[in-house]
C-alpha positions as CSV (number, residue, x, y, z in Angstrom):
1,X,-62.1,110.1,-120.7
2,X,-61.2,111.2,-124.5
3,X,-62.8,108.8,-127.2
4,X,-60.6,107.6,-128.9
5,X,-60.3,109.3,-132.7
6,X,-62.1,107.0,-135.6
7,X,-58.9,107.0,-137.9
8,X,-61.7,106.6,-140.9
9,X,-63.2,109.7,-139.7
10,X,-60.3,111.3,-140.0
11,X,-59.5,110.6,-143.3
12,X,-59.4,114.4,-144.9
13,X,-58.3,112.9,-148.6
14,X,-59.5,110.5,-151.0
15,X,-60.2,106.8,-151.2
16,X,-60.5,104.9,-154.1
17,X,-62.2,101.8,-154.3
18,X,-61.2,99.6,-157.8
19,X,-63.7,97.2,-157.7
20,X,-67.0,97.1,-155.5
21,X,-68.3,93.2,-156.1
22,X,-69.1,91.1,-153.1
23,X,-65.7,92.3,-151.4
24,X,-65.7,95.1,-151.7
25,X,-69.2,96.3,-151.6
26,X,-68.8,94.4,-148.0
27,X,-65.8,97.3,-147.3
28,X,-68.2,100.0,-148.7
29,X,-70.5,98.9,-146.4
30,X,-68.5,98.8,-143.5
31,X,-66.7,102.2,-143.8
32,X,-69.4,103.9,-144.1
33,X,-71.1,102.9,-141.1
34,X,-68.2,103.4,-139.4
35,X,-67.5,106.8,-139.9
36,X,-65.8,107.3,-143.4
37,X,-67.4,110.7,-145.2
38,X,-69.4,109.2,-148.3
39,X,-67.7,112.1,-150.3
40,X,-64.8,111.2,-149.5
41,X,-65.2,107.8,-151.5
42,X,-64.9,106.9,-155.0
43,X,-65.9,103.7,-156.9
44,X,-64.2,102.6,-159.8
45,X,-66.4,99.8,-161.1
46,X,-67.7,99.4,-164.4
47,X,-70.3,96.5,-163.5
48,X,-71.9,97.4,-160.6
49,X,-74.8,96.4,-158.4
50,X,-78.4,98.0,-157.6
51,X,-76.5,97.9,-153.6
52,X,-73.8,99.7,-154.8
53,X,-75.9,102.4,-156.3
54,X,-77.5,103.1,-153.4
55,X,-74.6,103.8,-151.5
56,X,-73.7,106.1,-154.0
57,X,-77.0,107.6,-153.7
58,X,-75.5,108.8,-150.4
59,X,-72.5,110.8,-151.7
60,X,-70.5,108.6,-152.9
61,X,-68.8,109.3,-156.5
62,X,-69.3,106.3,-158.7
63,X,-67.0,106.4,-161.6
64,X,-65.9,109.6,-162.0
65,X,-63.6,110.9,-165.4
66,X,-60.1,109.8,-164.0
67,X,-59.3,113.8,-164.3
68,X,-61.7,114.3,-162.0
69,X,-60.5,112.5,-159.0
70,X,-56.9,113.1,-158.6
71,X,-54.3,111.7,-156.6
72,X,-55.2,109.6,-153.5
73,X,-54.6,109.1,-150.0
74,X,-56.0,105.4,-150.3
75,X,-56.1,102.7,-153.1
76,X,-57.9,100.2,-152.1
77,X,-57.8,97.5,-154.6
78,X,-60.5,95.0,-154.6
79,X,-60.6,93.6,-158.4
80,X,-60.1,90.4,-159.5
81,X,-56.3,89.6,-159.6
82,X,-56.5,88.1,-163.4
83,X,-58.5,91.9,-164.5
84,X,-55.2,93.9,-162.6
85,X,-53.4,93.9,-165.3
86,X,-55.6,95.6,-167.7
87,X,-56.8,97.9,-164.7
88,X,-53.2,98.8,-163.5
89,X,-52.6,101.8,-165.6
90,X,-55.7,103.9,-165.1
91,X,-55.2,103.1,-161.5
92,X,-52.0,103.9,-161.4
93,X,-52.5,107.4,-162.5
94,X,-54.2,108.1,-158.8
95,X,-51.2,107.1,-156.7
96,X,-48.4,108.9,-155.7
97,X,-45.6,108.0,-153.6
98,X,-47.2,108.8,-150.7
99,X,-50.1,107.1,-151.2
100,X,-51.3,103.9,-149.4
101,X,-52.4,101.0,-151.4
102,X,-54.3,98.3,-149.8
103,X,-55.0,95.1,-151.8
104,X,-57.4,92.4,-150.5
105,X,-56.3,90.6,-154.2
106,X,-55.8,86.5,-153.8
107,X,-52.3,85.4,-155.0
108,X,-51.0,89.1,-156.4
109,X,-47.8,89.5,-154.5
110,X,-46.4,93.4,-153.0
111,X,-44.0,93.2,-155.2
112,X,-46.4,93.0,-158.3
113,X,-48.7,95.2,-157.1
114,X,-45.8,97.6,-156.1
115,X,-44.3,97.3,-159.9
116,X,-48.0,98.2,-161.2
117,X,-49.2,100.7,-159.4
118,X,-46.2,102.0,-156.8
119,X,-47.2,103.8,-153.6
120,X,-46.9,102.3,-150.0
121,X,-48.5,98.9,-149.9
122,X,-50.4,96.4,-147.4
123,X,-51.5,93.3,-148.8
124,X,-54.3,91.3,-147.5
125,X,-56.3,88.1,-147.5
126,X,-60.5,88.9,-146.4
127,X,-63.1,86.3,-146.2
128,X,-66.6,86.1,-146.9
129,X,-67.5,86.4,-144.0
130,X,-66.4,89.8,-144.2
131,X,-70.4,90.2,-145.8
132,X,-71.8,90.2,-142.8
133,X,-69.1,91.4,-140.4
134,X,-67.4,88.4,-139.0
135,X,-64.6,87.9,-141.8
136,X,-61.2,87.4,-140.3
137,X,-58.3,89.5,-142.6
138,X,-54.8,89.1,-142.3
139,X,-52.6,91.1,-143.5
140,X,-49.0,91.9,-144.1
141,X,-47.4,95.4,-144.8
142,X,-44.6,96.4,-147.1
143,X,-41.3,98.2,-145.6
144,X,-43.0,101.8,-146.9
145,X,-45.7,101.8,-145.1
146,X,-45.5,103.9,-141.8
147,X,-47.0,103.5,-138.2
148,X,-50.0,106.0,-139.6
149,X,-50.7,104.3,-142.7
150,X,-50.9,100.9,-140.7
151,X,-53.4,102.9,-138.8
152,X,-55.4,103.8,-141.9
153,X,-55.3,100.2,-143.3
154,X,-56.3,98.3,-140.3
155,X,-59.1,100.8,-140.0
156,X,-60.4,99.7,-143.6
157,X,-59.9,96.2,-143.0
158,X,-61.5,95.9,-139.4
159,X,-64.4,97.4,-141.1
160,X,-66.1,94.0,-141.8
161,X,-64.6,92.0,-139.0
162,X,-60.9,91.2,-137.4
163,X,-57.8,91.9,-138.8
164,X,-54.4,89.9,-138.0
165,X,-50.8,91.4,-138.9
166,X,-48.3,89.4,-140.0
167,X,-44.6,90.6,-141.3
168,X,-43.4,87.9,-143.5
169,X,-45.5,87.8,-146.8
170,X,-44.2,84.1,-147.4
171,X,-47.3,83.1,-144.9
172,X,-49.8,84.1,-146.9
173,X,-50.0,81.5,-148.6
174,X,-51.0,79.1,-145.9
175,X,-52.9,82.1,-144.7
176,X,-55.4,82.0,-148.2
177,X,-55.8,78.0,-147.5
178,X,-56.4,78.4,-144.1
179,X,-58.8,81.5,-143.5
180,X,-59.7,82.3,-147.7
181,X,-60.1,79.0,-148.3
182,X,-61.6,78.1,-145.3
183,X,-65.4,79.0,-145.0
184,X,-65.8,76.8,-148.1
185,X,-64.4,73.4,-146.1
186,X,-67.0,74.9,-143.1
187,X,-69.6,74.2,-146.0
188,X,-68.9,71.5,-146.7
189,X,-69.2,69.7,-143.3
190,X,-72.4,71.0,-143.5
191,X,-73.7,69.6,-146.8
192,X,-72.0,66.1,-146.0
193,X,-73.4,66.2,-142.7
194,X,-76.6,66.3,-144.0
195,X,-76.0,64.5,-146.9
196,X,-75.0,61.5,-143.8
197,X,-78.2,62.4,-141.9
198,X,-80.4,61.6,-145.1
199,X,-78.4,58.5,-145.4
200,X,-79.1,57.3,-141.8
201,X,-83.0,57.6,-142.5
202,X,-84.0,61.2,-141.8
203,X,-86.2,63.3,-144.4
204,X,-83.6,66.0,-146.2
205,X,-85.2,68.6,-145.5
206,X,-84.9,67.9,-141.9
207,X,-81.2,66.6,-142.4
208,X,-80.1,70.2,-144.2
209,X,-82.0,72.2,-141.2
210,X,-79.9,69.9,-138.4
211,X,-77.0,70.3,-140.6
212,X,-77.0,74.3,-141.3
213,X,-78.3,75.1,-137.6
214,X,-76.0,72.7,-135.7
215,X,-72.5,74.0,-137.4
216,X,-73.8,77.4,-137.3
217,X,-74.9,77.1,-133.8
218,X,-71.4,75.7,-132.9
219,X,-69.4,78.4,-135.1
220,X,-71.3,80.9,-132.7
221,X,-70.6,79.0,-129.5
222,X,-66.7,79.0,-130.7
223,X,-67.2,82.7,-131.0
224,X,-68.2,83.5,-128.0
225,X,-66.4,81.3,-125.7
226,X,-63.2,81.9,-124.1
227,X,-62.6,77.8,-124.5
228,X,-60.7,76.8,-127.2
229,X,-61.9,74.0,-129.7
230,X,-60.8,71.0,-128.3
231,X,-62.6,71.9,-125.0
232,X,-65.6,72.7,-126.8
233,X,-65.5,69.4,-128.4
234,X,-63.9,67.3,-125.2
235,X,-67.5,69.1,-123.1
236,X,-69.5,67.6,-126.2
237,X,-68.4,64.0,-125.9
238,X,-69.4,61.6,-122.7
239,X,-66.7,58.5,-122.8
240,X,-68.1,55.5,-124.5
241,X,-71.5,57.8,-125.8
242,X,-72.9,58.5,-129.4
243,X,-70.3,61.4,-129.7
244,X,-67.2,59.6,-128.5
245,X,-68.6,56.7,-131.2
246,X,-68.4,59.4,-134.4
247,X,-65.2,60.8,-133.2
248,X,-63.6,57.0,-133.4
249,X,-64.1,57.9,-137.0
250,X,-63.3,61.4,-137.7
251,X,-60.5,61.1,-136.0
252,X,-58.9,57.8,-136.9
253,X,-56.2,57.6,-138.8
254,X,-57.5,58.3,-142.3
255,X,-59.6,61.3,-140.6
256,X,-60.2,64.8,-140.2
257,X,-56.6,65.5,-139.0
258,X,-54.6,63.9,-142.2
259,X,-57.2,64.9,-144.6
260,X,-57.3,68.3,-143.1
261,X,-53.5,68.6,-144.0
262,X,-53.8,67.5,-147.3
263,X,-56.6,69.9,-147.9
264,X,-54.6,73.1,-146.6
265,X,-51.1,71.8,-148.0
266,X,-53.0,71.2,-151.4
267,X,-54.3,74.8,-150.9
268,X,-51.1,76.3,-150.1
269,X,-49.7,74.9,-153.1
270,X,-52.1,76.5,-155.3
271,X,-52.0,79.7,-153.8
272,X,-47.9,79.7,-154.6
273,X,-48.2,78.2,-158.0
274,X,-51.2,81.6,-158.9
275,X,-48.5,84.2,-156.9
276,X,-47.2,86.5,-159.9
């Protein structure tokens, strides 16, 4: 049987990464291990890391005279939204109308990074746990981009972890309070859950060790199962036990759930009121 082709691999132009923080270095990372020719690569960043040095160390151009790179096949813009502005006209000077433009930029809409920079455009929402792999991006593509380029952008998503489509922008929103936002609230449960077990009379250093290893733990055993949460947590909890006790509370009417939805509609709001 034919493997099938690596669409990084295959990649014959150039792709220019604008900005290579946390992000994007996690991108970086990922591409090249999957396949993407390091010469093929070129970092625009004008603070960047030891890490990202040493990447470049392996053929990759770090910022290169804007006369020297030339148009590209990929944009892939990984800047902070509130430093696009003053970036947009250097970097729009390497698109051309054929040219895919990925942006993995909170809040900065298709239409705004359309206006700036032009070219075909996916926008998407990473999260940081894209560092280490496991992120979860979801993405939704403007009407330019083609089967092929769709091809192209997933492959430079998926490189540090799942990738969702979507096809009505309007969700992204709820998509950055949800899955950006998220890891933070994840946390969080584990500070306050230890900050509970030092309450209820064990040392804190044991309580933070419970804590991290017990929500880690279960994020991994959510991972890997094919059971869906509530299972997971229905298997966990014997009727009238210690675990049917604490979930009396959390779930109660001033609980998880309500708060939950405050959180994420709070979140959502934000998210429209910083689109531009």
């Amino acid at each position: 049987m034919t493997e099938p082709s690596n669409p990084l691999a295959q990649i014959q132009g150039t792709v220019v990464l604008a900005g290579a923080g946390k992000m994007g270095g996690a991108l970086l990372t990922g591409w090249l291990a999957q396949g993407l020719d390091p010469a093929r690569v070129v970092i625009i960043d004008p603070h960047v890391s030891d890490d990202i040095r040493a990447l470049a160390a392996k053929g990759v151009r770090l910022n290169p005279a804007p006369v020297d790179i030339g148009a590209a096949d990929a944009l892939v813009l990984a800047v902070k939204p509130q430093m696009f502005h003053d970036a947009a006209a250097t970097l729009k000077s390497f698109v051309r109308p054929s040219t895919l433009v990925v942006s993995i930029m909170a809040g900065t809409t298709i239409k705004a990074i359309s206006g700036a920079c032009g070219g075909n455009v996916v926008r998407a929402m990473p999260n940081t746990p894209a560092a280490i792999g496991r992120g979860i991006t979801v993405a939704v593509p403007d009407k330019s981009v083609g089967s092929g380029q769709r091809a192209i952008a997933d492959a430079l998503l998926a490189a540090t972890g799942k990738i969702e489509w979507l096809d009505d922008e309007a969700l992204m929103d709820a998509v950055t309070a949800v899955s950006g936002s998220g890891p933070a609230y994840v946390f969080l449960l584990a500070e306050e859950l230890a900050r509970a077990g030092v309450a209820a009379g064990l040392p804190a250093e044991l309580a933070a060790t419970l804590a991290r290893e017990t929500v880690a733990g279960s994020g991994e055993l959510l991972y890997r199962s094919d059971l869906d949460a509530a299972t997971l947590r229905q298997n966990v909890t014997s009727p009238g036990g210690t675990t049917a006790a604490a979930l009396g509370v959390l779930m109660g009417d001033d609980g998880f759930k309500p708060l939950l939805e405050r959180a994420v509609a709070a979140a959502t709001k934000r998210s429209k009121e910083l689109a531009k």
